[in-house]
C-alpha positions in Angstrom: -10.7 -9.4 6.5 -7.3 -10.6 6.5 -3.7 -9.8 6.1 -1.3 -11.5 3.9 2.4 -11.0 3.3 3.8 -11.2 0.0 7.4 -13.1 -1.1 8.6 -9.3 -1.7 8.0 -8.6 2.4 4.9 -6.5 1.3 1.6 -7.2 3.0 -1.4 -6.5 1.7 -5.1 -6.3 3.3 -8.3 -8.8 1.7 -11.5 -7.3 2.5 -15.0 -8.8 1.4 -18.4 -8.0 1.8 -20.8 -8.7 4.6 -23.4 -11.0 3.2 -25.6 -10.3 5.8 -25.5 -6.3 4.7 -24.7 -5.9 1.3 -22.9 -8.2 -1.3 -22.8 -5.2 -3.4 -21.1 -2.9 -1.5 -18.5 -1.0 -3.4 -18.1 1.9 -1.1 -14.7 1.4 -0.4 -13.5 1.3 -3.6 -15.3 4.0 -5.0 -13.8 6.2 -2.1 -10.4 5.2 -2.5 -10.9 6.0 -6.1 -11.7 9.2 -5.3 -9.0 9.7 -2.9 -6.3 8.8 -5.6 -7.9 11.6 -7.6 -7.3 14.6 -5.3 -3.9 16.2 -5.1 -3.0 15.5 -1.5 0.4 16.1 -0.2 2.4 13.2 -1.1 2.9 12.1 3.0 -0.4 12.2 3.7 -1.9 10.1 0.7 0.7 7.5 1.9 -1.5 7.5 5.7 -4.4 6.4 3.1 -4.5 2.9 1.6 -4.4 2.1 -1.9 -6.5 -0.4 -4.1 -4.8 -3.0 -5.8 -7.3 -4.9 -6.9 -11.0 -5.5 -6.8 -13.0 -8.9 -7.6 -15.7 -8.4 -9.7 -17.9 -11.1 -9.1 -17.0 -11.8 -5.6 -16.4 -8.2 -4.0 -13.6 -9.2 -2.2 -10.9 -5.7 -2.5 -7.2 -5.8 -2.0 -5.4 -2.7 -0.7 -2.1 -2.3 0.5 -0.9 -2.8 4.3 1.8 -2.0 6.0 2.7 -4.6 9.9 3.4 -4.4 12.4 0.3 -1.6 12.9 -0.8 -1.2 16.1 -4.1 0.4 16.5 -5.3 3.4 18.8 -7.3 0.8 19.9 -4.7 -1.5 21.1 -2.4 1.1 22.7 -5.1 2.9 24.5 -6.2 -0.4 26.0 -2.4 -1.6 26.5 -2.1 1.8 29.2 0.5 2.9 26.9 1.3 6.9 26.7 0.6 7.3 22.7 4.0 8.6 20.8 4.1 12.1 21.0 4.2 12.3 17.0 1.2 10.1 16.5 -1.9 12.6 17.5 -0.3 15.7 15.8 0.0 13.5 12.9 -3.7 12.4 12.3 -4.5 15.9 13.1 -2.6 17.1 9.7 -3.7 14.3 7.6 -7.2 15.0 8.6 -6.9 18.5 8.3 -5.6 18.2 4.3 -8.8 15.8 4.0 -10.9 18.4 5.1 -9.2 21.2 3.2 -9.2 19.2 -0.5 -11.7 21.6 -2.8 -14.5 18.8 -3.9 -17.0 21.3 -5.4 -17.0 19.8 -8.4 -16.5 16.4 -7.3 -19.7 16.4 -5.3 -22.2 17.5 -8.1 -20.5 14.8 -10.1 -20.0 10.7 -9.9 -19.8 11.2 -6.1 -23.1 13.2 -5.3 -24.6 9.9 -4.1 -22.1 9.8 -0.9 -23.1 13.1 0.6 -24.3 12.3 4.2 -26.4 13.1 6.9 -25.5 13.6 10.4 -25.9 10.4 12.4 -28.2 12.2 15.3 -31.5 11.0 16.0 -34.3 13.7 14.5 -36.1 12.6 17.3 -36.6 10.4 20.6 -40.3 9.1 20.3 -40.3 5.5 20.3 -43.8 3.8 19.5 -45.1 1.4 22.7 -43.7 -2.0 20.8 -40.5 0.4 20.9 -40.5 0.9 24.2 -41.5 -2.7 25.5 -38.6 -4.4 23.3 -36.1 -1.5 24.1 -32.5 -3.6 24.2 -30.7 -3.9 27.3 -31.1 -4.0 31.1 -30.8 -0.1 31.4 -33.2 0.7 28.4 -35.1 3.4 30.7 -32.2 5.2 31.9 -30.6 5.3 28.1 -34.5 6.3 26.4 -34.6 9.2 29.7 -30.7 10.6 28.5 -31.8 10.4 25.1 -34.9 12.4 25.0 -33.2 15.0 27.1 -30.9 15.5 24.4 -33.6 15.4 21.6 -33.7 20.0 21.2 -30.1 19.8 20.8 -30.2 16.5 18.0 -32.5 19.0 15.9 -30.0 21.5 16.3 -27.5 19.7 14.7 -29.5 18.4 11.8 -30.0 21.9 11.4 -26.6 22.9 11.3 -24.8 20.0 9.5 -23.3 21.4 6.4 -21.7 18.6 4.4 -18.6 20.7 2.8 -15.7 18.1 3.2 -14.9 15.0 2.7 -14.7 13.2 5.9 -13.8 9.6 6.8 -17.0 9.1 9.5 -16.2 6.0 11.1 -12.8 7.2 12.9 -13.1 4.3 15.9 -10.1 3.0 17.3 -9.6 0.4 15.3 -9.3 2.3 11.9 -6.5 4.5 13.4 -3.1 2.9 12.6 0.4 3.6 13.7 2.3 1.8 11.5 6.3 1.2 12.5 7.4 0.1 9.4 6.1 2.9 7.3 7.1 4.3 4.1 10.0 6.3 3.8 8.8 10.1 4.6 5.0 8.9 5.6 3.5 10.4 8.6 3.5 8.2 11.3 -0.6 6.9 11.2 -2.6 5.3 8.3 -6.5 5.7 8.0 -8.4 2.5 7.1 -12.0 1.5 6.1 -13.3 3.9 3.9 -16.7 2.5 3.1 -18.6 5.0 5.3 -16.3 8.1 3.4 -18.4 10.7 1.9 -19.3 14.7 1.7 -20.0 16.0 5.7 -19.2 18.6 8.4 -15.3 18.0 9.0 -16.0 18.8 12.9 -17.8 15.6 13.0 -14.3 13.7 12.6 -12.8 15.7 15.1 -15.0 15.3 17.7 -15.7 11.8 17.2 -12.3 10.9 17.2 -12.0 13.4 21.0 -14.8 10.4 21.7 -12.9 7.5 20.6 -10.8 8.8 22.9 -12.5 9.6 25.9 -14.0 5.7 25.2 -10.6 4.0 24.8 -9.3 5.3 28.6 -12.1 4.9 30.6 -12.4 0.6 29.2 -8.2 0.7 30.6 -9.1 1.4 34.4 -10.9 -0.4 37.0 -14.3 1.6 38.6 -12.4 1.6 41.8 -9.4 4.1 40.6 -12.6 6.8 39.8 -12.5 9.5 37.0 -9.2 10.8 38.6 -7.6 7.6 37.0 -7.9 7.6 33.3 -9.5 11.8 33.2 -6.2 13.3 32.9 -4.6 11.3 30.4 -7.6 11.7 27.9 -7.7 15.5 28.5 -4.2 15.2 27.5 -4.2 12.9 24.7 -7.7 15.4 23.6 -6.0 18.7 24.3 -2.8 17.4 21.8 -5.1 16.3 19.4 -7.3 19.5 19.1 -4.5 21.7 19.1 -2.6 20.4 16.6 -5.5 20.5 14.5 -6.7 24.0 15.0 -2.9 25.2 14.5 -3.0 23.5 10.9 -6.6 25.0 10.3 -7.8 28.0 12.8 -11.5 26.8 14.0 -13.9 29.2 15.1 -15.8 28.7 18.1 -18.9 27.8 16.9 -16.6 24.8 15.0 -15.6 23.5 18.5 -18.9 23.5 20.3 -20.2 21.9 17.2 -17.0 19.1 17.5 -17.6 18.7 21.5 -21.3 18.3 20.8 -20.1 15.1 18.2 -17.9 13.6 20.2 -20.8 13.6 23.0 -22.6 11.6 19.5 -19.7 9.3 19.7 -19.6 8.3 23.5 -23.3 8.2 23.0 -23.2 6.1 20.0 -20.8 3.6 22.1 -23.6 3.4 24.7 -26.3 2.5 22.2 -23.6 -0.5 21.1 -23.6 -1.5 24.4 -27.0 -2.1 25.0 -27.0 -3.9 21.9 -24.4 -6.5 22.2 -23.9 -6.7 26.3 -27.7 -6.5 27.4 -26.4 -3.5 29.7 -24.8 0.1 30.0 -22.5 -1.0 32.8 -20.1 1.2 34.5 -18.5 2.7 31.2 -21.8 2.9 29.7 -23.3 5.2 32.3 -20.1 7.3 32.0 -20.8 7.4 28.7 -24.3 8.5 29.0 -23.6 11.2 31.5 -20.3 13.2 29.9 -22.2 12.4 26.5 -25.0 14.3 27.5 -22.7 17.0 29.0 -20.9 17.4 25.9 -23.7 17.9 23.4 -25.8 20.5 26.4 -23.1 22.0 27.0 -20.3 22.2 24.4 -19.4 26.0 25.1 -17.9 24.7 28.5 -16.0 22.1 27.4 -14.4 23.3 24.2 -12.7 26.0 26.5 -11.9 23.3 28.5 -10.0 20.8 26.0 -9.6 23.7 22.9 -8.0 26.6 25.5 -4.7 27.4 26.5 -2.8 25.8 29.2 -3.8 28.8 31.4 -7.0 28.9 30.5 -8.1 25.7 31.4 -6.1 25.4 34.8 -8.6 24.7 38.1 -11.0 23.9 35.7 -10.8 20.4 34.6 -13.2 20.0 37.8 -16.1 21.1 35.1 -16.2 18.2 32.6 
């Protein structure tokens, strides 16, 4: 990936395939195609990138760009408060993503990117499994996991892919763009090759767990939960509301988003294993509010979904 400005001042973004995964990938621009298709309010298709070209033989897809962009990613790790615009912002675009009628679309050209939910159906691992398990802490990950394993079928069982979601919204692939077209909400959405047909809740809670992630890595284990706690149930609460005031949610909606963004922090655990050889201390905070999230999502979702005076004296529970 790289980003190159233009003699006009314009930037745009060059993305090509992993060779390693799939030269053939054209999920991106198939889902961009489709997004230029629906009729979405004018300032939310500009959060969404455009295509500008695509090499046929190569892969390699040009959309446009807008710098400087910092990322949730890089502010959340910088300590900065996040602009008080920027959360309510996401929330609308992804609730007019989630609202677009795709009926028709989905028994059409695009049937092919209706997904499943990314939850394990189960936890059995074979014995070469077990014995080649990644990471130091494989034991107490496989224990957490298992635990989990009535509520995983659960999920399956209640996945109902009736929206386009974007699925991979990590901190990285939310932008807050200062330079941003005239009227454009103040965030842009990239990488769009997971897109498809999926439970909308699944977005919402794994971006509550991009956020949970993204303050606990800004603190050292000394300062405690008491450090970095308060600012994500802020951030969180902001982020929920703003979304349920654009599009009520019932409460089965916001267990079912708690339990995914107990997915999320449990996903981010897996990753850890896999690249660091270890949970470490945010792993293991990962594992244990992941586990409380998806066991007991009825808690929480009061917690982060409720009223100022609802929740008060309570943030003790998460």
């Amino acid at each position: 990936m790289a980003l190159a400005r233009l003699a006009d001042d314009s930037h745009v973004l060059l993305k090509w395939p992993d060779e390693d995964i799939d030269v053939q990938n054209d999920y991106e621009p198939t889902m961009l195609g489709l997004l230029d298709e629906l009729r979405l309010p004018p300032e939310v298709r500009a959060a969404i990138p455009r295509i500008l070209a695509v090499d046929a033989r190569t892969r390699v897809v040009v959309v446009d760009a807008i710098a400087p962009c910092p990322s949730l990613h890089d502010l959340l790790k910088a300590g900065d408060r996040l602009p008080e615009s920027c959360l309510p912002a996401l929330a609308r675009v992804l609730v007019a993503l989630h609202g677009t009628p795709v009926g028709g679309i989905r028994e059409g050209v695009y049937g092919d990117r209706t997904l499943g939910p990314p939850v394990p159906r189960d936890t059995v691992v074979s014995t070469w499994e077990y014995v080649h398990g990644c990471g130091l802490e494989f034991d107490d990950y496989l224990r957490a996991m298992q635990e989990l394993e009535p509520s995983f079928r659960d999920l399956h069982d209640q996945w109902t892919p009736r929206s386009l979601i974007h699925f991979d919204l990590g901190g990285d692939n939310i932008l807050f763009p200062a330079g941003r077209p005239e009227g454009a909400l103040p965030v842009r959405l990239i990488d769009w090759e997971l897109a498809g047909f999926g439970d909308p809740m699944y977005d919402v809670g794994f971006l509550v767990g991009q956020l949970f992630v993204g303050h606990m890595r800004r603190v050292r284990f000394s300062i405690g939960v008491s450090g970095w706690l308060p600012r994500v149930k802020t951030d969180a609460r902001a982020f929920l509301r703003a979304y349920s005031a654009e599009a009520p949610v019932s409460a089965e909606q916001r267990d079912r988003a708690v339990q995914y963004a107990g997915i999320a922090l449990l996903v981010h655990a897996t990753v850890r294993l896999q690249q660091l050889g270890g949970l470490g201390r945010i792993g293991y905070l990962c594992l244990h509010f992941g586990k409380r999230f998806v066991r007991h999502p009825e808690v929480v979702s009061t917690l982060l979904f409720g009223e100022a005076g609802e929740v008060r004296g309570q943030d003790e529970r998460l």
